[in-house]
N, C-alpha and C positions, 0 to 999 in steps of 0.2 A: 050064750053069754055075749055080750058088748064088749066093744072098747075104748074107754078112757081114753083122753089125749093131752096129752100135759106140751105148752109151748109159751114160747117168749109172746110180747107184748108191744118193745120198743125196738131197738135197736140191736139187742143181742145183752149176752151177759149181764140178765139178771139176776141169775141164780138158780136157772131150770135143774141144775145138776145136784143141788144140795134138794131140794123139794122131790125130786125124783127116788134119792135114794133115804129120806123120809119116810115116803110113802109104797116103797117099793114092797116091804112086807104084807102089805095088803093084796099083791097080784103075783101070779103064778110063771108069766114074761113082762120082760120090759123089751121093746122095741124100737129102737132108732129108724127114722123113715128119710130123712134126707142131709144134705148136709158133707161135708168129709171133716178132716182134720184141720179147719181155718178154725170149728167150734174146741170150744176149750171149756169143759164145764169142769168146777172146780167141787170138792168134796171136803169136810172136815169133821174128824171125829178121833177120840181118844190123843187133841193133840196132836195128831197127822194131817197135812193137807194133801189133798189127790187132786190131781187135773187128769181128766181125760178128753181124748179129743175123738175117736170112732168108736169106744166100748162104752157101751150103753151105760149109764149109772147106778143101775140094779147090779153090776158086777162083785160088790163085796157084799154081798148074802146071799149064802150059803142054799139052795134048793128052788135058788131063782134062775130061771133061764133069761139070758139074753140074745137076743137077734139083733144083728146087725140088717139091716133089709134092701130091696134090692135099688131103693132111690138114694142109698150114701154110695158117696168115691169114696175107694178106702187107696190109702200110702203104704205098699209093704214096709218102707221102710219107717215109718211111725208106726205105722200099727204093732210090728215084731220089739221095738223099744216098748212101749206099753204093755207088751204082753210081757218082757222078761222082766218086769218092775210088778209084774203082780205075780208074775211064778215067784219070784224074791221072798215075797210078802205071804206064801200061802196058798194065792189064790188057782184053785184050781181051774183055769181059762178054757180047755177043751172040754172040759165037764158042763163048766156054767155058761160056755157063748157056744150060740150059732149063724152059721156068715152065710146071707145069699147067693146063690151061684149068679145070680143075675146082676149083682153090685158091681160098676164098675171101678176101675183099674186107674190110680195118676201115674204115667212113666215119669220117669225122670226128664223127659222131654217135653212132656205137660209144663213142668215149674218151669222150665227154662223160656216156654211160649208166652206164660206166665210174665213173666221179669221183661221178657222185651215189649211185650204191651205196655205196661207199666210205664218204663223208659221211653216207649214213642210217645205217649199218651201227654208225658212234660206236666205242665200244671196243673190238666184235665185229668189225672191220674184217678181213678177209682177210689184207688188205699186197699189195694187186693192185701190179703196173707201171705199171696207170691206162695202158697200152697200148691197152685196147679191145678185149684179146684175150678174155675170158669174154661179152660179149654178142655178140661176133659169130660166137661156136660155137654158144651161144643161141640166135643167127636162124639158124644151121646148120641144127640139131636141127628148128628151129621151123618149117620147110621155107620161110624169107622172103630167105636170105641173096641176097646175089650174087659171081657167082664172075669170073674173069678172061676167061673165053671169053664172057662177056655185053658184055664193052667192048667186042668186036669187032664186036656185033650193033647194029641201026638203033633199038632200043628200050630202048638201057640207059640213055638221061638219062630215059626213064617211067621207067622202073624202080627207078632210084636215087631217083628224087623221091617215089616211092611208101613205100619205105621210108624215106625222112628223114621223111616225115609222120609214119610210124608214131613213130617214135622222140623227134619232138617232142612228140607228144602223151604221151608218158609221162611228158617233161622237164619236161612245164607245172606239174606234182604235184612239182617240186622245186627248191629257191631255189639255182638255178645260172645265174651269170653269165655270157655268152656270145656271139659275134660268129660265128656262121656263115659268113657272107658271106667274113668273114677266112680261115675256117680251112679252106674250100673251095677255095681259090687254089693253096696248097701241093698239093690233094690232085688238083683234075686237070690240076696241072703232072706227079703222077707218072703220074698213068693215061696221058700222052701219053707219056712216057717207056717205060712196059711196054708202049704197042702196038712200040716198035720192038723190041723181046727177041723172040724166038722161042717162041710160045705150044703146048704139044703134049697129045695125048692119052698124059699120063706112061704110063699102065699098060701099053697096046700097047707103049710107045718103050723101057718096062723089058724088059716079057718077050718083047721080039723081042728085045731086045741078049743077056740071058740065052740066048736060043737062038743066036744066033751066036759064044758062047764069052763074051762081055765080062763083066769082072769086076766086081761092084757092092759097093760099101760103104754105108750106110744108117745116116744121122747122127740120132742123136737130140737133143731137146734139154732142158732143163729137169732132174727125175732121176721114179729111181723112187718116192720116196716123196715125190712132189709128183704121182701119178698122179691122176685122176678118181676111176676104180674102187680102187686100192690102197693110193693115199696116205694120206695124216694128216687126211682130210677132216674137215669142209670147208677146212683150208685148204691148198687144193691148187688145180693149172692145171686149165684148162678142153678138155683134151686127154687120151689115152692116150701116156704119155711110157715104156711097156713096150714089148717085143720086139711082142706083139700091134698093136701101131700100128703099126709095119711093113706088115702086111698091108694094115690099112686104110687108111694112110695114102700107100702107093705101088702100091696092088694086086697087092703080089705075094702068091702061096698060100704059107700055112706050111709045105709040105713043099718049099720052097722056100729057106728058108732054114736055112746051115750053121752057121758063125762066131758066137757071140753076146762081143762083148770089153765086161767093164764095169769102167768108170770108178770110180775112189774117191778119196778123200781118206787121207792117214798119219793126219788129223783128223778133225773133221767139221766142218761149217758151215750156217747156214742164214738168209735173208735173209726179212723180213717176220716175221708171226705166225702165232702155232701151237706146237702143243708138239717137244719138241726136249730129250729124256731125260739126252742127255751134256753137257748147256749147262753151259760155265763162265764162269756171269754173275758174271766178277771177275777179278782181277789178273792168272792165268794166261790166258784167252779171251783178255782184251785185248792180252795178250801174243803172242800165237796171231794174233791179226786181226793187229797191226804188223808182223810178222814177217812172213806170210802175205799182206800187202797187201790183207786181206779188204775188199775195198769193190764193190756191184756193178759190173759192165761197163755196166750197162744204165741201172739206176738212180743209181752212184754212192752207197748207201747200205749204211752199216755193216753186217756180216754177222755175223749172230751165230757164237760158234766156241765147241768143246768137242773131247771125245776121243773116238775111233773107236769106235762102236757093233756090237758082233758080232750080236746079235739083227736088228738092223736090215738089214746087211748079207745074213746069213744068207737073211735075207726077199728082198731086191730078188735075190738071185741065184736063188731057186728059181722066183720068178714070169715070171723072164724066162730060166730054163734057158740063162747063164751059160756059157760054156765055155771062157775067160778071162779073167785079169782085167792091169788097169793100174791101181801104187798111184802116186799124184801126191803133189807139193809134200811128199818126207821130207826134202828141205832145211829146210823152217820149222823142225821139231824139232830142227834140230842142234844150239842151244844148251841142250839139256835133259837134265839129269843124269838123268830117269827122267818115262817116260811111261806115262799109264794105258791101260787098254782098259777099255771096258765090254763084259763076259763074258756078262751074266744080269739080269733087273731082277724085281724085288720089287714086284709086282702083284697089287694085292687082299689083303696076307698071305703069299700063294706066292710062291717063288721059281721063273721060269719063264727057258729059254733061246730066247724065240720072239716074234715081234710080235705080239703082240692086236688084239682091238678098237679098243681105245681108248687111245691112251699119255698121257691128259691126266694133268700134271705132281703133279694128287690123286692120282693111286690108282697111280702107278707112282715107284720108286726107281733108278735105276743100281746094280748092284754092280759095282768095277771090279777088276782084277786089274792089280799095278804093273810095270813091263815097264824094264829097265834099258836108258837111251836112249845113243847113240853119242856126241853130245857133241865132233861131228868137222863141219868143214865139207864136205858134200859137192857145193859145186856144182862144182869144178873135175875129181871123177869123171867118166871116160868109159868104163869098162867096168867089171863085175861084180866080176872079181879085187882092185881094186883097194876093195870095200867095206871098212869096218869089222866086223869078227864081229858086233856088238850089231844092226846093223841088217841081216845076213843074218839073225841070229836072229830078229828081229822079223818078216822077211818068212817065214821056213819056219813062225814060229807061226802068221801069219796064213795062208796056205796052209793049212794041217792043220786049223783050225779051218772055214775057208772051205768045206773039202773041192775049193778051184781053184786051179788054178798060175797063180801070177802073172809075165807074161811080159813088162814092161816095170815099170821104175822108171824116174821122173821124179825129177830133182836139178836142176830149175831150170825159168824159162818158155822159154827159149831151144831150139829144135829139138834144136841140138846136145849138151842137158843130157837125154837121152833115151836110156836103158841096155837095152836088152835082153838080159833074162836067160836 
């Protein structure tokens, strides 16, 4: 059996978490492959909203397993709030999740490395979550990290102490205020917390389950043009947030995987800085963010908003060999007598229909093409027939331009506002 791979498209938060847990009754795991708790995928159903930020979205159904795997950072201390908010609610967490031993570890002295980059950085800032996820892929790389299957072992308080030294000595070179002692209490109340979860060698427990038939879904988080390697660098996550992370991040082979389903926006969005070609810094955005309820999961911070970029898209579909797609939230636009696309951007003088190098907001233009909008409420839609023509035609344009069928629209956060076409 194959594996499915369900991931963002733009810049993050498009709604990978409600589609996930849509479709999660169809597979036997859901698997998160990289990423930590900066991602915030949000959930809604009976009336409740859920955000999760390291438990996979397959979490509220009942005989679904989830893996956490071994290319996410997990937070004891997020993770153990998250999990006493679904023991709360029912959810039986040690039953239905299981955590990599090879996943590593944010200390409390990760976020803190965190925050003084940030602060030397000045204007140049990133726009990190100040989660502590970029330094501790940093000691990943740097071979100092530590992972989860070390908690289990007689030498992980050396170990941890060994790396907090490191990382205070770098702290000393920076005027950051700080109580360790404090911020040490939350984090091995979680590590006590994750010995009781069920800690496994993911890779074996995936590709034995692929050999006994079981169906696996593989959650992304974050998008693709907040990749390492493809994004808008530098400002971009500290992860491969493409179809390629998959591999690396739950060890499965690429000829291994079938399904690629990606995520979009009717719009676009984007949180922090960096450039962002369809941005409308003005009346319309703003109109777009209130409507759209654009504010992080995570952060709680404004999210910048603009209109659907086809070059960009274009892009995150080829890199990640795409084989469906899902448009979200074309309810925001309902109240809009006409909406643009950006078709092409004017780069360097040319006009080109394709990502570049560099989309910094100097040397690149949007051209957009005006697109007559529906202007209909549709979140009380529940099936295709019952569209507006303007926004089938919207969706067959983007289809033919995409060159991919798009097999689900989204008309609300609610499960039930979930169309399959």
């Amino acid at each position: 059996m194959a594996v499915d791979v369900l991931l963002g498209l733009q810049w993050g938060d498009e709604g990978k978490g409600k589609i996930v847990d849509v479709l999660t009754p169809n597979y036997d795991i859901i698997a998160r492959f990289q990423g930590g708790p900066n991602a915030g995928h949000t959930l809604e159903f009976e009336g409740i909203k859920h955000v999760l930020h390291t438990i996979p979205s397959g979490i509220f159904h009942k005989g679904v397993k989830n893996v956490v795997g071994n290319g996410v950072v997990i937070d004891p201390v997020i993770l153990k709030v998250e999990i006493d908010k679904l023991l709360k609610m029912g959810v039986d967490v040690n039953a239905q999740m299981l955590i990599s031993k090879k996943a590593h570890l944010i200390l409390p002295t990760h976020k803190l490395l965190d925050k003084a980059s940030e602060i030397a950085k000045g204007k140049n800032k990133i726009g990190s979550t100040l989660k502590g996820i970029g330094p501790t892929y940093m000691d990943k790389t740097g071979r100092n990290g530590l992972r989860i299957g070390d908690i289990l072992e007689p030498t992980f308080k050396s170990k941890y102490e060994a790396l907090v030294a490191k990382h205070l000595n770098i702290l000393k070179h920076h005027n950051l205020d700080y109580d360790l002692a404090e911020l040490e209490i939350p984090f091995f109340e979680g590590i006590e917390t994750i010995k009781e979860l069920t800690a496994i060698d993911s890779e074996h427990y995936l590709n034995n389950a692929m050999k006994a038939g079981k169906k696996i879904l593989a959650e992304g988080a974050q998008g693709t043009l907040l990749d390492v390697d493809f994004g808008t660098y530098p400002f971009v996550t500290s992860s491969n947030t493409t179809t390629a992370g998959t591999s690396t991040g739950l060890g499965i082979a690429p000829n291994k995987i079938k399904n690629v389903i990606g995520i979009f926006k009717a719009y676009c969005t984007r949180v922090g800085s960096g450039p962002f070609p369809s941005e409308e810094d003005n009346q319309t955005g703003e109109r777009i963010r209130q409507l759209g309820h654009e504010f992080g999961a995570t952060t709680g911070r404004e999210r910048r908003c603009g209109w659907i970029d086809l070059p960009a898209l274009k892009y995150a579909i080829m890199i990640n060999g795409v084989t469906e797609l899902s448009m979200m939230k074309a309810d925001v636009l309902d109240t809009f007598e006409s909406i643009k696309v950006c078709t092409h951007y004017k780069y360097k003088g040319e006009v080109i229909d394709y990502f570049p190098y560099s989309i910094n907001e100097n040397e690149i233009e949007p051209i957009y093409k005006e697109v007559k909008a529906w202007n209909t409420d549709l979140t009380k839609l529940r099936n295709k027939a019952a569209f507006p023509k303007e926004l089938l035609d919207y969706v067959t344009y983007l289809e033919k331009e995409l060159e991919t069928p798009i097999t689900i629209v989204s008309v609300g956060p609610d499960r039930t506002q979930t169309i399959e076409m």
